[in-house]
N, C-alpha and C positions, 0 to 999 in steps of 0.2 A: 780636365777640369780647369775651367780660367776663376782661377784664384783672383785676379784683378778685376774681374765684373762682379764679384760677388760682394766685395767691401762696401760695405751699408756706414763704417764709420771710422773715425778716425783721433787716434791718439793725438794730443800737439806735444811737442818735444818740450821739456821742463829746459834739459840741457843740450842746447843747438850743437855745440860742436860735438858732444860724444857723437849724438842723433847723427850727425853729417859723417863721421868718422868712420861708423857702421856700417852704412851705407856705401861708404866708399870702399871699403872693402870687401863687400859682394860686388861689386860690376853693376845691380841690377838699374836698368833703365827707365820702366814702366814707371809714368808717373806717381799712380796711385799705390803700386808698392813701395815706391822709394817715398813717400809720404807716412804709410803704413811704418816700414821701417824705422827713420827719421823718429818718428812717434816715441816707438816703445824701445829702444836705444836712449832716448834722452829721457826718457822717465824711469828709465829701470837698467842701474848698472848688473844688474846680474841678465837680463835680455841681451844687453852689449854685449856682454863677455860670451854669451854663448852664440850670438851674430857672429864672432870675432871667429870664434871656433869653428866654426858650420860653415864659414863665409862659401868656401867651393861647393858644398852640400845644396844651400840652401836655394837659389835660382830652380836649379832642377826639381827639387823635391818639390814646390809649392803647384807643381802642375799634375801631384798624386793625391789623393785623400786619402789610401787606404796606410798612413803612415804607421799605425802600431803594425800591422801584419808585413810590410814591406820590410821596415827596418830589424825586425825580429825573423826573419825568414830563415831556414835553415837552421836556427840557433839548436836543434835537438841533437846538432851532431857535435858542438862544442864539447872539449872536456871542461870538468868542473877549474881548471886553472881559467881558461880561456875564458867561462861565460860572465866570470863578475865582470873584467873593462867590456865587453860587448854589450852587457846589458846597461852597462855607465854609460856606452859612446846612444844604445836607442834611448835612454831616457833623456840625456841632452835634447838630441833630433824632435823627441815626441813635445816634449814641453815645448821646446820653440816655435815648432810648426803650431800646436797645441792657443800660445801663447798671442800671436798671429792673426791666427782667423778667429779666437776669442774679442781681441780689442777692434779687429777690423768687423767685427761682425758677419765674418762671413761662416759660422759654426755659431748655434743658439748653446745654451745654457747644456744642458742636456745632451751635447755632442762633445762635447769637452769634456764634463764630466765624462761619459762613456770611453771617450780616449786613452784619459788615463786610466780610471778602470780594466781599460781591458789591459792597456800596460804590467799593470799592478798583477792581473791576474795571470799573463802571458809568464812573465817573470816569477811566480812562486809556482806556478807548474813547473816549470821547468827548473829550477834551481833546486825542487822536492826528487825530480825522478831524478835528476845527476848527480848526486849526493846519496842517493839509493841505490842508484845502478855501480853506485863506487864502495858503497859497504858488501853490494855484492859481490865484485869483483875480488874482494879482496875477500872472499871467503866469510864473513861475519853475519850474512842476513838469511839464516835460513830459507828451504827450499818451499816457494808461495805459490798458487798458481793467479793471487790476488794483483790486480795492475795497482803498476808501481809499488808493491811490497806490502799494499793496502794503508799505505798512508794518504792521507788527505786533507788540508787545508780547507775550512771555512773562512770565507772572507765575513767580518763581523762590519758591521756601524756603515758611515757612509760608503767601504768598497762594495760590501754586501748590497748594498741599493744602486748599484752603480754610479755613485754620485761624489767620488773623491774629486776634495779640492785640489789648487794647483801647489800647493808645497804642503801632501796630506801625509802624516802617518799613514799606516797601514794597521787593521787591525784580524790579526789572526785567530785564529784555534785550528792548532794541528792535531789530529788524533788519527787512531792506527785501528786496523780492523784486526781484533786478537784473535776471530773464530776462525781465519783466515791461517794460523799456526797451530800445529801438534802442540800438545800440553807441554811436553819436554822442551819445548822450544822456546815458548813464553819469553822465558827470560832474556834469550840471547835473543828475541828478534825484539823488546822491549829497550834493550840497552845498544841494539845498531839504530834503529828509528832514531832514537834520542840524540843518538848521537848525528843522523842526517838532516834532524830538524836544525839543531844548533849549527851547524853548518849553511844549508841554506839561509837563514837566519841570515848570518853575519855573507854571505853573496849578495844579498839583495839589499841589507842594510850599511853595511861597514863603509866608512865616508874616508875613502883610499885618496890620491893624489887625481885620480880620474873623478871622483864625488862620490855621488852616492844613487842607488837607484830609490829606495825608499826606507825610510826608517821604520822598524819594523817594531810591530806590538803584540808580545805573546799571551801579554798577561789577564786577557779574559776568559781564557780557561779553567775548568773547573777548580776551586779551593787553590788558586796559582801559589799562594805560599808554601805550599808543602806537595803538589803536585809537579812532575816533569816535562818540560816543554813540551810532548808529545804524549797523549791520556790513549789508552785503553777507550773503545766505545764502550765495552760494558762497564768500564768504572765509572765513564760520563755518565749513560742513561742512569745509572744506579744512583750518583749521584744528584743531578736534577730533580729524580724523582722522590729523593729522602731529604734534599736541603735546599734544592734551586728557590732562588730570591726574586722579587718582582722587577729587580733591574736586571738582572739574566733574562725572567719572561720578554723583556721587553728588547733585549738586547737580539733574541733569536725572532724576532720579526725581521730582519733586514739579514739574516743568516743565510749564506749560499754556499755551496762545492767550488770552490776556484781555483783547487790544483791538485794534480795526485790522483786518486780512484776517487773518480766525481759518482761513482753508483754504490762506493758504501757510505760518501757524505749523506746523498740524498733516501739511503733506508734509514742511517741514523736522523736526517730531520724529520721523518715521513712516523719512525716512534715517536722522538718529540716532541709532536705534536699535541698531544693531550694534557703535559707540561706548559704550554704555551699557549696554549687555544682552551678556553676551560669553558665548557658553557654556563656554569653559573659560576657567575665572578662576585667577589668579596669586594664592596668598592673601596674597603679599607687600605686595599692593598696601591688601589690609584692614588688616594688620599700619600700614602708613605711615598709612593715614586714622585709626586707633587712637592712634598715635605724635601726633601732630600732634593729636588732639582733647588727651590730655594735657599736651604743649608750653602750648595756649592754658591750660587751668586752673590749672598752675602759673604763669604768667605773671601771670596775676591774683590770683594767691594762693589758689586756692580748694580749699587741699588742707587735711588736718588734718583736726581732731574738728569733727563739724555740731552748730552750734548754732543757735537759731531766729536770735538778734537779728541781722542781719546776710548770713543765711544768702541767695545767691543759686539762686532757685528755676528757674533755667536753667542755668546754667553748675556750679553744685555740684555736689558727689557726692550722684548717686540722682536728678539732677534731670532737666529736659524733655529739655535735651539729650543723657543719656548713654542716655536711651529710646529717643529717636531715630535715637543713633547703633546700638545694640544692633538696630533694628526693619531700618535700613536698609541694614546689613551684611549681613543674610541675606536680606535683597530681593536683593541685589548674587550674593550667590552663588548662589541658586537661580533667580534673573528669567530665567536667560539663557534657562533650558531649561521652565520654564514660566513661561507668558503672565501666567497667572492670579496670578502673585504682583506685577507690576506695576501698586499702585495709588498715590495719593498718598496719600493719610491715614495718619497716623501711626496711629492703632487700627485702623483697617481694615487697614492694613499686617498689625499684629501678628495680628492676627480671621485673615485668609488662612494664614500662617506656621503657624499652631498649624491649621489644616483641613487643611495638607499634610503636616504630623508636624516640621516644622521646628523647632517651640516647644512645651515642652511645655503643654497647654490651662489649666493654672493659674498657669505663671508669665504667657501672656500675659494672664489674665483677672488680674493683680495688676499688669502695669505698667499696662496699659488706665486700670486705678482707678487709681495711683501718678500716671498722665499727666493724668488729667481733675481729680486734686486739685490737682496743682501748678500747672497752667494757668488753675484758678479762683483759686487762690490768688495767679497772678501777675497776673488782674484786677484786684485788687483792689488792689494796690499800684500799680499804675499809673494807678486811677480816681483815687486823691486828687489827683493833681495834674496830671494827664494827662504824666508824663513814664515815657520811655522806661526804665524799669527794671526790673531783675528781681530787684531783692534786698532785703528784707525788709529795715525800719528795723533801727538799731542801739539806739534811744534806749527805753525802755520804754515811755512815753507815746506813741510812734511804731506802739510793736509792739500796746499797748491799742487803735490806729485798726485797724488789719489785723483782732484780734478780732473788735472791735464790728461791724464789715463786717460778718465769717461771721457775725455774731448770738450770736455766744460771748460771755455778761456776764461771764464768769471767764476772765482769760486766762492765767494760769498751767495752768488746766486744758487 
């Protein structure tokens, strides 16, 4: 792949010297990468710092695309000591590369996303079976014929749609397949699980002297305050079915298998179904997940006149979130009775809605573009420094870094 004919655009460096400093320490030659580089070195100290790291890596790599699967190759044979700095040193590599052909434009919206995505997913696979295969070894996890122990990991929210941002939480539900163990057994394969999740967990999360791969999020499992990092599927269905809420319904829209025994994830959503798909819907219940998306934005203040400096590009008005919520409402009222309208992606959502007359074909080809601008736009505040945000500096000199990102010399304009 020539990474360098593919660049459709380009970062301007905020700060020349880091930008040139960068640069100088890969070697690399080619005008238009060493422009590219230049770029997102000088607008983004934590892009530097991992330029700085990669430096011998990175020449070479930019002439592979298939970087999650490359950089993660082999990792099934790591021990569990081994795989957390391994999965630190591909999650560097991935976001950089990741980082790269996002501002250079040579990966659209939706390739990025998917990168990391499958990162995210690559890594709780694997961190679930080696933390399993280690309570087995050590004699604790009862005898299963279930792959991987019958644990499994749902990726929830945007991993579940494959649509993680670039400095994204992760959001999980781990559950374990009980029919899978002798009665007698229950307990002791209940309390080795638990204890495999909480291990995994803290692999893929814990922000060691190498970083961190993802910070990880358990708590949208069933009743999570008095529940175990890892649920019993029949306590979930049971539960769902006696108390599940409309922001659970709504949450197991974008619900998928992304690590562990991906065939008793997908029986557990395949009963869930009727839970989440209802064909006659209450539109009371829309009205309350409406109610409650407002509750949170006034909470945080994010009502009033939109203005850039400050402006948060998830939670504001017009933003990722009220797209999402508008896309997934009318999944919610039509899913029940066709199939066809149950997908995860946010655009693909809206793509089906507007093919069955749900949307009309221009508003949804205007959020489609509304979603794919604000989510590039939310990379880019979260490359500078790799933290979790979604809103837009306040300080002008903050909001000139965000510009020079998009390639905009004029930021007023």
């Amino acid at each position: 792949m020539d990474f360098a004919a593919r660049i459709t655009r380009q970062p301007i460096p905020a700060d020349i010297a880091r930008g040139q400093s960068a640069l100088e320490a890969t070697g690399i030659q080619d005008p238009r990468l060493a422009d590219l580089i230049r770029g997102a070195a000088g607008c983004s100290p934590y892009l530097a710092g991992l330029i700085g790291r990669e430096a011998d890596w990175l020449a070479e790599a930019l002439a592979h695309e298939d970087v999650v699967a490359r950089e993660t190759a082999g990792y099934e044979s790591l021990s569990a000591e081994a795989l957390g700095p391994a999965l630190r040193r591909a999650k560097r590599r991935v976001a950089l590369w990741a980082a790269l052909a996002d501002l250079g434009g040579v990966w659209r919206l939706e390739q990025v996303t998917g990168a990391l995505t499958d990162l995210a997913d690559r890594a709780t696979d694997l961190a679930l079976r080696v933390h399993v295969a280690a309570e087995r070894a050590r004699g604790k996890l009862p005898p299963t014929e279930a792959d991987a122990g019958g644990i499994v990991a749902l990726a929830m929210g945007k991993m579940g749609a494959g649509e993680l941002n670039y400095s994204s939480d992760i959001d999980l539900i781990v559950l374990y397949d009980d029919s899978a163990y002798d009665r007698d057994d229950q307990y002791e394969a209940r309390a080795s699980l638990i204890r495999a999740t909480r291990k995994a967990a803290a692999t893929i999360s814990d922000n060691t002297d190498q970083g961190y791969v993802f910070r990880t999020d358990l708590r949208l499992r069933p009743d999570a305050s008095v529940t175990p990092v890892c649920v019993p599927i029949s306590s979930a269905l049971a539960y769902y079915e006696a108390e599940g809420r409309t922001w659970e319904r709504s949450a197991y829209i974008k619900a998928r298998p992304c690590g562990g025994d991906l065939s008793a994830g997908t029986r557990f959503l395949r009963e869930l179904d009727p839970f989440v798909w209802r064909r006659h819907l209450d539109f009371a219940t829309i009205q309350d997940a409406h109610d409650m998306r407002l509750r949170i934005r006034d909470h945080k203040g994010l009502h009033g006149r939109i203005e850039v400096p400050g402006h948060n590009m998830k939670l504001g008005q017009g933003g990722i979130r009220e797209i999402e919520f508008f896309t997934q409402t009318r999944q919610l009222i039509a899913g029940g009775r066709d199939p066809d309208l149950r997908v995860r992606g946010t655009v693909e959502g809206l793509a089906r809605l507007a093919e069955k007359g749900w949307v009309p074909p221009e508003v949804a080809a205007e959020l489609a573009e509304h979603y794919r601008e604000h989510r590039e736009i939310e990379h880019r505040i979260q490359m500078v420094r790799d933290a979790q945000t979604h809103s837009l500096p306040v300080a002008p000199e903050g909001v000139d870094v965000i510009a020079r990102m998009i390639g905009a010399p004029d930021t007023a304009a």
